[in-house]
C-alpha positions in Angstrom: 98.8 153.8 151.9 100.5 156.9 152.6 101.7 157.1 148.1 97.4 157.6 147.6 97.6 161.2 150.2 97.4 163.8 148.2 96.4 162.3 144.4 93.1 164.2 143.3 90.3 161.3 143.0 90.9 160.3 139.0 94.2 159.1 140.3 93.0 157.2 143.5 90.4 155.8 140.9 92.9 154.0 138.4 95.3 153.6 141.1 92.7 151.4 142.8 91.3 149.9 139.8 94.8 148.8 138.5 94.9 147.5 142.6 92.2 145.0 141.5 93.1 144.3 138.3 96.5 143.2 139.6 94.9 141.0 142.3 92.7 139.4 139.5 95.9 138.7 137.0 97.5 137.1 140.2 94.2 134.9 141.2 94.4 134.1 137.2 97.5 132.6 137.2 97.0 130.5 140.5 93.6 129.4 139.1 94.9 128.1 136.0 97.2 126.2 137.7 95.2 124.6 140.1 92.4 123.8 137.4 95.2 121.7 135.8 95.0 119.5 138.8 91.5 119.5 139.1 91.3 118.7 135.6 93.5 116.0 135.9 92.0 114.8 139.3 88.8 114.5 137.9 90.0 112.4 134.5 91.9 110.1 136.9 88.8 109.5 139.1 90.3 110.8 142.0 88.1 112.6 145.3 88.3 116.6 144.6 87.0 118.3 147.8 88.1 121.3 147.7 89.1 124.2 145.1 90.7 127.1 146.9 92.5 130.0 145.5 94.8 131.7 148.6 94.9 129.9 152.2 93.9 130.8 155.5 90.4 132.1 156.8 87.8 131.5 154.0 86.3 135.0 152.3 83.7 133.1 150.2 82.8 129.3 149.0 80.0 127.5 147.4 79.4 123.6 147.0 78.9 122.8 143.7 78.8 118.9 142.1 80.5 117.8 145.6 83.3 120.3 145.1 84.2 124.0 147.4 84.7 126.2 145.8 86.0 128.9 147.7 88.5 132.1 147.8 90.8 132.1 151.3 91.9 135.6 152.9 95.5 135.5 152.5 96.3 135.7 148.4 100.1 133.4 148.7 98.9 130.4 146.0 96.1 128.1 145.8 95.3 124.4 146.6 93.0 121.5 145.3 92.5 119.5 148.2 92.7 115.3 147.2 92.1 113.1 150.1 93.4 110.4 148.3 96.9 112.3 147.2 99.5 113.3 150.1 97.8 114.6 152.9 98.3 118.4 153.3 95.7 119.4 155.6 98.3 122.0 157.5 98.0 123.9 155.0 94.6 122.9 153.1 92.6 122.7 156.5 90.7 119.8 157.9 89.2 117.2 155.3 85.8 116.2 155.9 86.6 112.8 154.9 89.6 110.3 156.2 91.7 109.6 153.5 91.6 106.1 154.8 88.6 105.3 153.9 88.2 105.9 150.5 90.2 103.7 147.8 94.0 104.0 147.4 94.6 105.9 143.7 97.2 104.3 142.1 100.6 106.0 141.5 100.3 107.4 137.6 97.1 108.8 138.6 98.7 110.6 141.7 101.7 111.5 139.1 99.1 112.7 136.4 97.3 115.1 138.7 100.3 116.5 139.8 102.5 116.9 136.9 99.2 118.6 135.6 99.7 121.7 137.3 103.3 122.5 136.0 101.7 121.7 132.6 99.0 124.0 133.0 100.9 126.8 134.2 103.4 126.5 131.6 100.2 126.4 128.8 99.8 129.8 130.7 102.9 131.0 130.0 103.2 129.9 126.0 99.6 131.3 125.8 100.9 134.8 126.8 104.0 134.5 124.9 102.2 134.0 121.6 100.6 137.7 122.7 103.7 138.9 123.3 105.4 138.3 119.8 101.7 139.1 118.1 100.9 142.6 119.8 104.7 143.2 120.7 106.3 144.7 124.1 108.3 148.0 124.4 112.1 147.3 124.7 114.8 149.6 125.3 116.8 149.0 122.5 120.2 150.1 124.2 119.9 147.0 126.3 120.8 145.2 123.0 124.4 145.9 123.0 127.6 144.4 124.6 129.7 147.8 124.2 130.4 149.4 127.8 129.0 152.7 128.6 130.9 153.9 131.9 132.7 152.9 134.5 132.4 154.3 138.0 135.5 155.2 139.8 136.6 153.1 142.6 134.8 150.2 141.5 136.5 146.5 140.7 136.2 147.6 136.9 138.0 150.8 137.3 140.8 149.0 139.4 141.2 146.7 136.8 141.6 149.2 134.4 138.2 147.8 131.9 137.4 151.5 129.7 133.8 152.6 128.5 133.9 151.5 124.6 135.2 148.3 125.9 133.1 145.8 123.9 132.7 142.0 126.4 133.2 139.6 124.1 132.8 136.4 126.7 131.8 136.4 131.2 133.4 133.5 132.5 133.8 132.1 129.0 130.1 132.6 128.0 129.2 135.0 125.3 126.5 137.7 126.0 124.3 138.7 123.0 123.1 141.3 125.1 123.4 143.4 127.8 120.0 142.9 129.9 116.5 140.3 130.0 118.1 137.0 129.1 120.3 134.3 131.1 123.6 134.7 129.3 123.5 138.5 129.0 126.0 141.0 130.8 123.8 141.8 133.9 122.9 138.0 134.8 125.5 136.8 134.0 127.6 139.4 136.9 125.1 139.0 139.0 124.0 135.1 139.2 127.1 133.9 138.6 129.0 130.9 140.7 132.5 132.0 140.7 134.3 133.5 143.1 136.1 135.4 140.3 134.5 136.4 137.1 136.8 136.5 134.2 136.1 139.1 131.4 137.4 138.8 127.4 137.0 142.2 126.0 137.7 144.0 122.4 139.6 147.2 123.1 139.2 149.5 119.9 139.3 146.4 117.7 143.0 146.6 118.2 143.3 144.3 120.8 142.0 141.4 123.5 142.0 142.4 126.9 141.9 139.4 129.7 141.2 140.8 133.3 139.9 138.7 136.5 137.9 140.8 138.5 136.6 140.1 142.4 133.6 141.5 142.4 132.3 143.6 145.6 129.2 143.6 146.8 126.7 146.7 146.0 124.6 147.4 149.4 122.3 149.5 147.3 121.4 145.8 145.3 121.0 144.1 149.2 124.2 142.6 149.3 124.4 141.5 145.7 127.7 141.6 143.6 128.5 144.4 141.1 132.0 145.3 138.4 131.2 148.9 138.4 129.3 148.9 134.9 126.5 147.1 135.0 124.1 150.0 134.9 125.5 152.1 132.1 125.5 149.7 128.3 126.8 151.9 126.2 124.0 154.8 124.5 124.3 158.1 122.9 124.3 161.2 125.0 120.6 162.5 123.0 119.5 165.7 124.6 116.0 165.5 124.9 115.9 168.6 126.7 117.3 172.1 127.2 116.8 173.9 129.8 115.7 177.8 129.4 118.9 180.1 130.5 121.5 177.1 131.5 124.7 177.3 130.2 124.3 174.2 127.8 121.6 176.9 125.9 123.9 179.7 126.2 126.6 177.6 124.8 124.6 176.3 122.2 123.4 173.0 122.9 120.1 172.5 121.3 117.7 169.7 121.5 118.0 166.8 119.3 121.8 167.3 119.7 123.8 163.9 120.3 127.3 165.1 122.8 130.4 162.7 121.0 133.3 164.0 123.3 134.6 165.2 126.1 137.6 166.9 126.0 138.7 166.0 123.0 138.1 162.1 124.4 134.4 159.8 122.7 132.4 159.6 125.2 129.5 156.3 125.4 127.3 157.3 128.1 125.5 160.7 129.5 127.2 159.6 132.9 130.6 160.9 131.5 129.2 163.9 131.5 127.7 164.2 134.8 130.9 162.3 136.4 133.4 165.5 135.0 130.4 167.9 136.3 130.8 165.9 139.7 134.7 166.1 139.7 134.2 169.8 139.8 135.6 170.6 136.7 135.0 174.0 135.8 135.0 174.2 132.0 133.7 171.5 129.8 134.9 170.8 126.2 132.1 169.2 124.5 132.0 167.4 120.9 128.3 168.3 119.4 126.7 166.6 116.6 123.8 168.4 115.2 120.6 166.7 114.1 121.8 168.2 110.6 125.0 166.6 110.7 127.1 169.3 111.4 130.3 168.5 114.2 131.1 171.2 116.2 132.9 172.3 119.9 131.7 174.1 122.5 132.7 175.3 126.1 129.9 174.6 129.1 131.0 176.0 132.8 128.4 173.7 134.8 126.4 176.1 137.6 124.7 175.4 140.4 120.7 176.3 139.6 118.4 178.3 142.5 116.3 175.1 142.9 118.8 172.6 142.8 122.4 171.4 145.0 124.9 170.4 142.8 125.8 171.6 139.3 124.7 170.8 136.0 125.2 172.0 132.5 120.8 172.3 132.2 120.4 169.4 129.8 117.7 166.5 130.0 119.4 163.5 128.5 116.9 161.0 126.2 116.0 158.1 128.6 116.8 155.4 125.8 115.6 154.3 122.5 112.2 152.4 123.3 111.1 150.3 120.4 108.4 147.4 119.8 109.7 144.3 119.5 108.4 140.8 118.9 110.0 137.8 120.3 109.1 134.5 119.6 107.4 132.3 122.0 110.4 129.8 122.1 112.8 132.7 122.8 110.8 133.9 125.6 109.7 130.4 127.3 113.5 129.3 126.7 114.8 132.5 128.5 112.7 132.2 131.1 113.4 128.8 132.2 117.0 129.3 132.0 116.2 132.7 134.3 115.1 130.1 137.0 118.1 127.6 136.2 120.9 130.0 137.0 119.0 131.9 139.9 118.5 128.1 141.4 121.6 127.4 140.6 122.7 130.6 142.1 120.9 130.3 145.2 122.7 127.4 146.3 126.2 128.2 145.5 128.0 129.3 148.2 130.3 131.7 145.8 127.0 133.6 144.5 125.9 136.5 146.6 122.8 135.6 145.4 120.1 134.9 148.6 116.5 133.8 149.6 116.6 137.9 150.5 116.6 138.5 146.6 113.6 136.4 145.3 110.0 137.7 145.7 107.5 135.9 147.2 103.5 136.7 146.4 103.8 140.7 147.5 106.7 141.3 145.3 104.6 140.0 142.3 101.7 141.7 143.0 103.6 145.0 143.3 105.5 144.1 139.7 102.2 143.3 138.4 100.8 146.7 139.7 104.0 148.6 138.8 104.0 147.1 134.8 100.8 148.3 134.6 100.9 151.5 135.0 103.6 151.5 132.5 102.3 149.4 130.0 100.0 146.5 130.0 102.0 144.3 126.9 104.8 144.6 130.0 102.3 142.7 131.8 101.6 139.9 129.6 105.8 139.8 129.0 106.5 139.4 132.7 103.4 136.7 132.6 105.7 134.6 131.0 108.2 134.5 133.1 105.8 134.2 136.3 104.5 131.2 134.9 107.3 129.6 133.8 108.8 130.2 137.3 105.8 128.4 138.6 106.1 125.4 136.4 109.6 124.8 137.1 109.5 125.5 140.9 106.8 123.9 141.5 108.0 120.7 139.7 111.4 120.8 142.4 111.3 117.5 144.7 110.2 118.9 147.8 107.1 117.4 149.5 103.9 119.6 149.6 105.3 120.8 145.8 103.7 119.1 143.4 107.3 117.1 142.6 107.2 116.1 146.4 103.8 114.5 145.6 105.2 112.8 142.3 108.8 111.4 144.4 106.4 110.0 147.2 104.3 108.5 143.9 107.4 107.0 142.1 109.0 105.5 145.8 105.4 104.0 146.4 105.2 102.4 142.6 109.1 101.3 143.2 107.5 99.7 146.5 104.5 98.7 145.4 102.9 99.6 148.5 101.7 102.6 150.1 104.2 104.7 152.1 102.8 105.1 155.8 100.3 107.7 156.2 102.1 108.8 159.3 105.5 109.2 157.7 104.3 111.3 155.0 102.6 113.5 157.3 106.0 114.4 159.5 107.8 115.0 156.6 105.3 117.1 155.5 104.7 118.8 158.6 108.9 119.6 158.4 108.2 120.7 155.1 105.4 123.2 155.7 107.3 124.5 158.6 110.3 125.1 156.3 108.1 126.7 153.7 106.1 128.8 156.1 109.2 130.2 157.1 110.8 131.0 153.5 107.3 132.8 152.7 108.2 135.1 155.9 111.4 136.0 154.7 110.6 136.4 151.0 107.2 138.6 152.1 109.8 140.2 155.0 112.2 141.6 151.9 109.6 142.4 149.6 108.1 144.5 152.1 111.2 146.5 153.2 112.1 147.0 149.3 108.0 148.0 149.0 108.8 150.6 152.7 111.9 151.7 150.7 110.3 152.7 147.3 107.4 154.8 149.0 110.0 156.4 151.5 112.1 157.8 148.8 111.9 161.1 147.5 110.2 161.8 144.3 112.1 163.6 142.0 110.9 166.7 141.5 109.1 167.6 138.3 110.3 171.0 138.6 113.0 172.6 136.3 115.9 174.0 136.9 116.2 177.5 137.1 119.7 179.6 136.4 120.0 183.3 137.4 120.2 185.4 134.2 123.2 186.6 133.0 124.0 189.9 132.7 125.2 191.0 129.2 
């Protein structure tokens, strides 16, 4: 907890306080899905003896109308343990009664309990997506465009010859509507798609159609994941939001509010060209200035290097993006959600996609989102509630025993049968199962945690501005 040295005690307060509140969202979400099974267990007359949020060594638990209730040590999901369902006790811990002697449930009630969960979880998620488009959730609007900002130098993009003001008109013959946040937009579409190749269709200066097929490399700052070389830069006007006292950009001018067009006579879409010609070491800098009045003019910028600083700058502080409230409707969000989980799970299993169990996040990734969005903003919260509970419907619905569409396979083979599957074949494949799962928990909790070690470890930027030596006159 090394991030909490230092903060004066306010701080540690709401740091800790959003901590809990965090850990209560999280327990929220598992609960509601688990109810659904009691609920459901109950209504079908099945044996609930157990209600368990998290797994491992029990922190609390009452009996109450034959049912524990208790909360586990380790906060990675939740369980309702039903003698009568599956047997599961390597990971729900010894039953108090033997499954065998209490009355087979039939196979809808075993598939009604545990297609209630899913359900439950994805009431959740169309609950919180009704707050979203009522109260609204900050969006950057720039994130709404297909236009491309920049293109770094070296990368697939720049090989290829692709130009910022490129506008991508279709990715593998799909058209984005935007650039970020849903399945088909730029972003996802680079990065979980199935190809080898990706094939780009882009509008040059509405004069003409450029084609290009582009082998995408992989970016080791994204763990491995694959990357054009524009991904991070949709195209946004250069605002200043900032000038800093005795740079060159104020002694050439520049004032806040000011939008840069140009660059050497050339439009520029993105700050970055700005910083990438400061980078090059260019010494003089032609810059196109529109005023906040309207007025166009030029000015010359020699970037310096400041006392507090390495490299050098022109002493502007570029707008981070147009942030605006918007309200989308629950069917947009639940429908981009699930198709989020489609493509990733689609992804995951292609072996073309650079996609990985290394890139999901298990339990600590969430928590740390859930911690992180609150800080920011707590409509970001409710937004990314959504998806989490989507995600949790769908997955959990996958046919893989100890899921709840493992539970609803072994129900469908045994009505198919019309007999009971042997107790002791269900457990082994569970047992197989739990083992697998155990062990893509550790890798998912593994990765979250070195991507957790990696945030704190990284230099804050410093708050401090920078400061040019005065010129003499």
């Amino acid at each position: 907890m090394n991030f909490l040295a230092g903060l004066p005690w306010v701080e540690m307060v709401t740091v800790a306080g959003t901590i809990v509140l965090a850990l209560f969202l999280f327990g929220l979400t598992v609960a509601v899905h688990e109810f659904g099974h009691f609920w459901a267990a109950r209504r079908a007359g099945l044996v609930v003896e157990r209600f368990a949020i998290g797994f491992g060594p029990k922190i609390y638990g009452k009996v109450a109308d034959g049912v524990e209730w208790q909360v586990n040590l380790l906060p990675l999901g939740g369980f309702v343990q039903l003698p009568q369902m599956s047997p599961a006790e390597e990971l729900e811990g010894k039953s108090a009664q033997d499954f065998r002697d209490l009355p087979p449930a039939k196979p809808g009630a075993k598939i009604f309990t545990a297609l209630a969960g899913p359900v439950a979880s994805l009431g959740l998620g169309v609950v919180c997506a009704v707050a979203v488009w009522v109260f609204g959730v900050p969006t950057n609007m720039a994130y709404r465009t297909t236009t491309i900002g920049w293109v770094e130098p070296g990368t697939p993009a720049a090989r290829a010859g692709i130009l910022p003001g490129d506008v991508i008109l279709a990715i593998d013959h799909q058209r984005p509507d935007r650039w970020a946040g849903r399945p088909g937009a730029v972003v996802e579409s680079i990065l979980l798609g199935t190809d080898r190749e990706i094939l780009l269709e882009l509008d040059r200066d509405g004069k003409e159609i450029v084609t290009a097929r582009l082998l995408p490399e992989r970016d080791s700052e994204m763990e491995g994941l694959r990357r054009l070389g524009f991904e991070m830069y949709p195209a946004q006007t250069a605002w200043v939001d900032q000038v800093v006292s005795g740079g060159p950009a104020e002694r050439g001018g520049i004032g806040k509010g000011d939008a840069i067009t140009s660059l050497d006579g050339k439009k520029i879409w993105h700050p970055a060209a700005v910083k990438a010609a400061v980078e090059e070491g260019r010494e003089v800098l032609l810059l196109g200035i529109l005023r906040p009045s309207g007025e166009e003019v030029e000015v010359k910028i020699r970037p310096e290097q400041a006392t507090n600083r390495k490299d050098k700058m022109i002493g502007v502080v570029w707008k981070s993006g147009d942030i605006q409230v918007t309200h989308p409707t629950p069917q947009e969000q639940v429908g981009s959600a699930a198709g989020l989980v489609w493509r990733t799970l689609r992804a995951l299993v292609t072996p073309a996609s650079s996609v990985g169990l290394q890139h999901l996040s298990g339990p600590l990734g969430i928590f740390e989102r859930l911690v992180s969005l609150l800080r920011t903003d707590p409509r970001l919260v409710l937004y990314f509630s959504v998806i989490l509970n989507v995600n949790l419907a769908v997955l959990n619905l996958l046919p893989i025993p100890v899921l709840d569409g493992g539970h609803i396979v072994f129900s469908l083979i045994e009505a198919l049968r019309k007999r009971q599957m042997a107790a002791k074949t269900i457990v082994r494949i569970q047992t197989c199962f739990v083992v697998m799962l155990a062990g893509f928990f550790l890798i998912v909790t593994y990765h979250d945690s070195m991507r957790l070690k990696k945030r704190m470890e990284k230099p804050a930027e410093s708050a401090e501005m920078p400061v040019f030596q005065k010129q003499g006159k």
